[in-house]
C-alpha positions as CSV (number, residue, x, y, z in Angstrom):
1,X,121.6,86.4,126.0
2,X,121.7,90.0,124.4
3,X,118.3,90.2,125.5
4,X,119.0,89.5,129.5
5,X,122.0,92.4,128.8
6,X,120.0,95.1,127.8
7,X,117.4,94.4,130.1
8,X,120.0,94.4,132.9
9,X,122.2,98.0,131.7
10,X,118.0,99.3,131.3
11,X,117.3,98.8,134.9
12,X,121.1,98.9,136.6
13,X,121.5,102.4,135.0
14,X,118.1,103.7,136.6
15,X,118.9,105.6,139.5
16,X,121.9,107.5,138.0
17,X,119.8,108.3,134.4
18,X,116.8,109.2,136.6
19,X,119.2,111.3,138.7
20,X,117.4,114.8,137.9
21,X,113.8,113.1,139.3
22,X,115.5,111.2,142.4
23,X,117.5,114.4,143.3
24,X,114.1,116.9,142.9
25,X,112.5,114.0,145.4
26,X,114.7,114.2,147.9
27,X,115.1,118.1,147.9
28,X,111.4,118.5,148.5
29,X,110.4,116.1,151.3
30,X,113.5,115.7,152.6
31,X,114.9,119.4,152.5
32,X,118.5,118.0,151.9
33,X,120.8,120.8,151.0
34,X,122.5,121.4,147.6
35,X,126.0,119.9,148.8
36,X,124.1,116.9,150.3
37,X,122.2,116.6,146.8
38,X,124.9,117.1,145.2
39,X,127.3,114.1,147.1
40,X,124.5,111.7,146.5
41,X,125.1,112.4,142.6
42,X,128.8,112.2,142.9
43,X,129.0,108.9,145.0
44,X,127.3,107.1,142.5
45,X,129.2,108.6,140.0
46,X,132.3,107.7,141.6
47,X,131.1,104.3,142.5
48,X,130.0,103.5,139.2
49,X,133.9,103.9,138.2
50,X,135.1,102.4,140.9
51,X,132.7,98.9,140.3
52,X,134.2,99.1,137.0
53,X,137.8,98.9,137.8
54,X,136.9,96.6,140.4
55,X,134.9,94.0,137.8
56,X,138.3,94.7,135.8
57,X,140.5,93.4,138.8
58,X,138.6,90.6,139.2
59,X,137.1,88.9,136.1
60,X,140.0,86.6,136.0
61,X,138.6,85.2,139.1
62,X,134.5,86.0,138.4
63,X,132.7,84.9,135.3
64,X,129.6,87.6,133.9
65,X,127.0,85.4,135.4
66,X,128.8,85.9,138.9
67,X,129.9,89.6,138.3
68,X,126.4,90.6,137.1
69,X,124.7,88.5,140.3
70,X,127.4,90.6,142.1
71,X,126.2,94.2,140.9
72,X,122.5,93.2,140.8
73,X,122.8,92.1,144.6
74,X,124.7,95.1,145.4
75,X,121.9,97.3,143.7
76,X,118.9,95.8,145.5
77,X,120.8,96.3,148.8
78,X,121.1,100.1,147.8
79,X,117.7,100.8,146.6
80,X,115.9,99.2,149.7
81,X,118.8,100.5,151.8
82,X,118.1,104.0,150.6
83,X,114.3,103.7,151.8
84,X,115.1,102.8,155.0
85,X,117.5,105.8,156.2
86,X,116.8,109.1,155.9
87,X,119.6,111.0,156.3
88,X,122.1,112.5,154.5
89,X,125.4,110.4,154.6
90,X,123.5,106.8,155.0
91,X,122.2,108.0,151.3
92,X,125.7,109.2,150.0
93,X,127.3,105.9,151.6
94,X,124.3,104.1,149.5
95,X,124.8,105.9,146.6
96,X,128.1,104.8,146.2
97,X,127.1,101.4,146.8
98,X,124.5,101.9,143.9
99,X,127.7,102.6,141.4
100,X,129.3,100.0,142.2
101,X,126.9,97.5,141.6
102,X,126.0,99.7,138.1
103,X,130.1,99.2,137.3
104,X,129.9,95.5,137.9
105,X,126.3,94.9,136.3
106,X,127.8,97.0,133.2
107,X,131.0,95.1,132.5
108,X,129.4,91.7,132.7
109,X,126.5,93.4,130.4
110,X,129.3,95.1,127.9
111,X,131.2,91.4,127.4
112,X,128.0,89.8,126.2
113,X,127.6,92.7,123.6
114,X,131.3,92.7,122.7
115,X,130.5,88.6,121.0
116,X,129.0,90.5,118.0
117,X,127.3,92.5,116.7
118,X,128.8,94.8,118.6
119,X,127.2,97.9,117.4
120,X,123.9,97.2,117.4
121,X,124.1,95.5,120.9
122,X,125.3,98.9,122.0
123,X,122.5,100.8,120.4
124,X,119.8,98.4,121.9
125,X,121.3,99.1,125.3
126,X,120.9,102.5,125.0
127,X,117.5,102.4,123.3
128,X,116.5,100.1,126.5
129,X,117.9,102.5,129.3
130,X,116.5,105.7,127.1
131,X,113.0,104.0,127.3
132,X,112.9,102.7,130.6
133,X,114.6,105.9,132.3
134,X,111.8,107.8,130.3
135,X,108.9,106.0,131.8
136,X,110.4,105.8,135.0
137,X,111.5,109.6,135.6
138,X,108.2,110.3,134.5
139,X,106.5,108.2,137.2
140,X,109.0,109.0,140.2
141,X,107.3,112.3,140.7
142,X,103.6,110.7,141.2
143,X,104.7,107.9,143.1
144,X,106.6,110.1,145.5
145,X,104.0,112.7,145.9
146,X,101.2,109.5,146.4
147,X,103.4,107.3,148.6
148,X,106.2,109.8,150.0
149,X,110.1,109.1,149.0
150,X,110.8,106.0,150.5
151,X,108.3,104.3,148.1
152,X,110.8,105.7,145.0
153,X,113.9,103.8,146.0
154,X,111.4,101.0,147.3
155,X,110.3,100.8,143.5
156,X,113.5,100.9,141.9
157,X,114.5,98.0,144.2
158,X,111.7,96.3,142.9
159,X,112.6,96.4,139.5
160,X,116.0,95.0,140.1
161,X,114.0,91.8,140.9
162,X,112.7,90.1,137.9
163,X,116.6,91.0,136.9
164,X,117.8,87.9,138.7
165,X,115.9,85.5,136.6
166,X,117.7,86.7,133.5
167,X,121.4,86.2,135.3
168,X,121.3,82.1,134.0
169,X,121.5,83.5,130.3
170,X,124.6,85.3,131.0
171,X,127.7,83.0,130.4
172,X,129.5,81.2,133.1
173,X,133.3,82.0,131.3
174,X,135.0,83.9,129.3
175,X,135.7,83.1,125.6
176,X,139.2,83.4,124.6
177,X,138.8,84.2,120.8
178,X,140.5,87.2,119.1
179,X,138.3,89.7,118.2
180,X,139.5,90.0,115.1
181,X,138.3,86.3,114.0
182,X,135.2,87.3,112.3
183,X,137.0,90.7,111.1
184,X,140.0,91.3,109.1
185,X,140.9,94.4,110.9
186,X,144.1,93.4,112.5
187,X,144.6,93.6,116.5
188,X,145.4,96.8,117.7
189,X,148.7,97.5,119.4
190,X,148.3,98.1,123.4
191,X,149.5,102.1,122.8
192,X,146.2,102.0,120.0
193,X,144.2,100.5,122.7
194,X,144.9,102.6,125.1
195,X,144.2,105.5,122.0
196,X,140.6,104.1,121.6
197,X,140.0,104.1,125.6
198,X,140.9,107.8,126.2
199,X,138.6,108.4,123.3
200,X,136.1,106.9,124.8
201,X,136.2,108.6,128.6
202,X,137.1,112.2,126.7
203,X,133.9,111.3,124.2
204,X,131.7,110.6,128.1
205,X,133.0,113.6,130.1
206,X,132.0,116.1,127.1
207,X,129.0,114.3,126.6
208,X,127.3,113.8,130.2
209,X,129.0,117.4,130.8
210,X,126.7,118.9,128.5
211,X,123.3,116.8,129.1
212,X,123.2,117.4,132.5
213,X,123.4,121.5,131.8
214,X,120.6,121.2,128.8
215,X,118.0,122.6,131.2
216,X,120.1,125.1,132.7
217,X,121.3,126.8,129.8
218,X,117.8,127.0,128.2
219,X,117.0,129.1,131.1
220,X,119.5,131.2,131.1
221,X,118.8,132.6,127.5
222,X,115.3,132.7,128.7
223,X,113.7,130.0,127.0
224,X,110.5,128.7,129.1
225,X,110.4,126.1,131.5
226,X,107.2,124.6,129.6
227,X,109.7,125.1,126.4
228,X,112.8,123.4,127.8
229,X,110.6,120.0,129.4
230,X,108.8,119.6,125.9
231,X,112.4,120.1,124.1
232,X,113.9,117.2,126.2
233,X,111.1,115.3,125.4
234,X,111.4,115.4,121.8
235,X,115.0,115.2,121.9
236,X,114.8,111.6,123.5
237,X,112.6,110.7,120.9
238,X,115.1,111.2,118.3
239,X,117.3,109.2,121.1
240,X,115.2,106.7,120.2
241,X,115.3,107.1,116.8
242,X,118.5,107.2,116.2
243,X,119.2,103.6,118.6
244,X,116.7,102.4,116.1
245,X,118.5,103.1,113.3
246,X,122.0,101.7,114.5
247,X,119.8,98.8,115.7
248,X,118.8,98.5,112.0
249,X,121.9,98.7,110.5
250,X,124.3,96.6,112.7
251,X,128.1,96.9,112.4
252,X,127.7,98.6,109.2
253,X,126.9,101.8,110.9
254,X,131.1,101.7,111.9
255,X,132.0,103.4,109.0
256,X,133.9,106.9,108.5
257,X,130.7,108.6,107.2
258,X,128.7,107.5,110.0
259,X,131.0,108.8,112.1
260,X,131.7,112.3,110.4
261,X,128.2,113.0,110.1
262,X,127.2,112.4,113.5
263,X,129.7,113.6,114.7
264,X,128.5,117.5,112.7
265,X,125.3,117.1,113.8
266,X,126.7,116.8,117.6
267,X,128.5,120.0,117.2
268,X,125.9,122.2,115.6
269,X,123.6,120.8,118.2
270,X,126.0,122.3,121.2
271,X,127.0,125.5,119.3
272,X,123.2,126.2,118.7
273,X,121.6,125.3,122.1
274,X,122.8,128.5,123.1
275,X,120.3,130.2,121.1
276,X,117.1,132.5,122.8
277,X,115.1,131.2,119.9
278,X,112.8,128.2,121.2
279,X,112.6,126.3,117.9
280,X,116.4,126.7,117.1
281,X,117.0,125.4,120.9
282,X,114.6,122.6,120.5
283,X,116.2,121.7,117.2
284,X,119.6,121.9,118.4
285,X,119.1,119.4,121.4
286,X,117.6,116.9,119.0
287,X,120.5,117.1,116.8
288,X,122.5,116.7,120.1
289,X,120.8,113.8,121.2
290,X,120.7,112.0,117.6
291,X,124.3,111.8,117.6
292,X,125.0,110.6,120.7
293,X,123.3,106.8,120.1
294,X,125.2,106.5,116.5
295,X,128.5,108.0,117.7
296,X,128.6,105.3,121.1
297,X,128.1,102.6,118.8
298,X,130.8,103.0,116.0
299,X,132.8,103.6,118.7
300,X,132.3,100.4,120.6
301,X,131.9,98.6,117.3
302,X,135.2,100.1,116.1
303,X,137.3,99.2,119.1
304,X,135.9,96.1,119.9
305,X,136.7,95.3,116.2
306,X,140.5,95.5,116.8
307,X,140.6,94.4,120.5
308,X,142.6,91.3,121.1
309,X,139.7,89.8,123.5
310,X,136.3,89.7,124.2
311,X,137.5,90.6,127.5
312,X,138.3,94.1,126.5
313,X,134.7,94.8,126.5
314,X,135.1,95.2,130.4
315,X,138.1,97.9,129.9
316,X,135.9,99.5,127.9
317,X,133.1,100.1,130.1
318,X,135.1,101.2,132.9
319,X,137.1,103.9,130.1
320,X,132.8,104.9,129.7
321,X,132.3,105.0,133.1
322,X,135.1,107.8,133.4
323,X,132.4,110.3,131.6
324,X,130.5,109.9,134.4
325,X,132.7,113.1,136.0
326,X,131.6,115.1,133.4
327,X,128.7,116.7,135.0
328,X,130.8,117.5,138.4
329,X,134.0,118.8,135.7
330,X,130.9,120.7,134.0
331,X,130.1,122.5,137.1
332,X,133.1,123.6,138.0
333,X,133.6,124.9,134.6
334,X,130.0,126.6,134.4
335,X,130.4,127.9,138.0
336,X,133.8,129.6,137.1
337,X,133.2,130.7,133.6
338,X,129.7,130.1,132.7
339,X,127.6,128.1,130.2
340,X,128.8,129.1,127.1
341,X,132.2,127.7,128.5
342,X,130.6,124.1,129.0
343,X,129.5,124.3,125.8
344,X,132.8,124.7,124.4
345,X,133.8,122.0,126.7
346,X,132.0,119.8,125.2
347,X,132.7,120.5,121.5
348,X,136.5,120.6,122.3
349,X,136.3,116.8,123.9
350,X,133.8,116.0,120.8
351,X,136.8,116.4,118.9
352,X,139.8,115.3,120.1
353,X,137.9,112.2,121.2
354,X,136.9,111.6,117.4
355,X,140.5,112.6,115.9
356,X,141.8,110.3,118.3
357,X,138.7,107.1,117.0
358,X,139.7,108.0,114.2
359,X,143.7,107.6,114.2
360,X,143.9,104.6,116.1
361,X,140.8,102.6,114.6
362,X,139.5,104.2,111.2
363,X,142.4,105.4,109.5
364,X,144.8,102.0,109.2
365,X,141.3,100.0,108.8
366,X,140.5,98.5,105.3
367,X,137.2,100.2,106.0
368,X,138.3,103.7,106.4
């Protein structure tokens, strides 16, 4: 079952963590304008919230197997949508339709993870979408220059596919046991709850706010283009890493020292991307992107430690989802007071979203 999940959040996420690739395709043989480009990224965005609070409203009603058939249906019908029309607002209309099959694929996906082993559920999930969307935002470039655009949608469709034979491994209910039952962490309170969800949508829009500007502030302290693409690319590697090492150590990465220290190595990461210097850039976004798979997991782990449901999962994901309006809050941010603004963005979220994990689910925890 956790394997049909992560193989599911792996390929649902595709289009938006492929975004940069999808975006360059369109802008080259379509000629869409920035503000057109820029829509398509925002709708999907949006829509990905929008399926979440949706699969919230309704999983009362819709078991995971039926959500996730939901979302994977709804992608499908983007993706091939999206190669048929060529224009501007059919793709925006799509795009949204994209994000909300992501929100609905993502809850159902996110309850299966929440049964247990809750962190190291999360950091397979993320080690599964940071391999796939490598591979694949590698290849969209070739395929679209070999086949044209409408053969990159047409591609993503297909591997939404082989996603429907997995969807009979997701359960048909909802278990109704406390979370706490294999725990002794007590239930959080619903003003607690609430604590851990804000941390998680602050942690989201600081972090998605400062990966999608990487690039763009390496070039403005005129580091390389050559320099920045190779950086990224060792960055995701310690991605990887890192997921690995979670995936390693289970739930017993949710610990306060965990937490502390990735959360240090997150913030000397942002301070120091700023830097000219290429190795000291380099550096600093693996440090960056190190944290990020460790700090996603205590935090699920920890909440879903203290939630009174398995159900909670799905609140979860939709708080998660929120951080998707990070880069659009990041642009605004950069376009009014520049990049070393966004940077300070981020760090100030980092924190407040930590103080507040840390409060609510750390500090009255026998395992603080």
């Amino acid at each position: 079952m956790r394997t049909a999940a992560v193989m599911a959040t792996a390929v649902a996420g595709l289009v938006i963590n492929t975004l940069p690739a999808v975006t360059g395709v369109l802008a080259r043989q379509l000629r869409l304008e920035p503000r057109v480009l820029g829509a398509f990224a925002t709708a999907n965005y949006l829509g990905f919230v929008a399926g979440g609070l949706l699969a919230v409203a309704i999983m009362r009603r819709a078991s995971p197997r039926t959500m996730v058939t939901l979302g994977l249906v709804l992608l499908l019908a983007s993706n091939l949508g999206s190669a048929a029309f060529g224009w501007g607002t059919a793709l925006v209309a799509l795009g949204a339709l994209s994000g909300i099959g992501n929100g609905f694929t993502y809850g159902a996906c996110y309850y299966v993870f929440s049964l247990e082993d809750q962190a190291r559920n999360s950091a397979a999930s993320l080690l599964g979408q940071t391999a796939t969307s490598l591979v694949v935002i590698t290849a969209i470039p070739a395929v679209a220059h070999t086949f044209g655009w409408r053969a990159m949608f047409v591609g993503l469709g297909i591997l939404v596919v082989p996603c429907f034979l997995l969807v009979r491994h997701f359960p048909n209910g909802y278990k109704e046991e406390e979370a706490q039952e294999s725990t002794t962490a007590p239930t959080a309170t619903r003003g607690i709850l609430w604590v851990g969800l804000v941390s998680v949508a602050l942690f989201g829009l600081g972090m998605l706010g400062m990966w999608t500007y990487l690039e763009r502030i390496g070039a403005e302290t005129g580091i390389a283009e050559q320099t920045i693409a190779r950086g990224l690319s060792i960055c995701t590697v310690f991605g990887l890493l890192s997921s690995a090492i979670v995936l390693a150590l289970g739930d017993r990465v949710a610990r306060t020292i965990p937490l502390v220290i990735c959360v240090i190595l997150n913030i000397i990461g942002i301070a120091a991307v700023g830097s000219s210097n290429a190795w000291v850039y380099t550096i600093a976004l693996s440090a960056f992107y190190f944290s990020l798979p460790i700090f996603l997991s205590v935090q699920f782990a920890a909440i879903m430690r203290r939630a009174p449901s398995k159900r909670f999962a799905v609140r979860y994901q939709v708080a998660a989802n929120v951080g998707s309006l990070g880069p659009a809050i990041g642009g605004v941010v950069a376009e009014q007071y520049g990049f070393a603004a966004v940077r300070w963005f981020a760090i100030t979220l980092t924190v407040v979203a930590t103080i507040l994990l840390w409060f609510g689910f750390f500090r009255r925890s026998s395992q603080a």
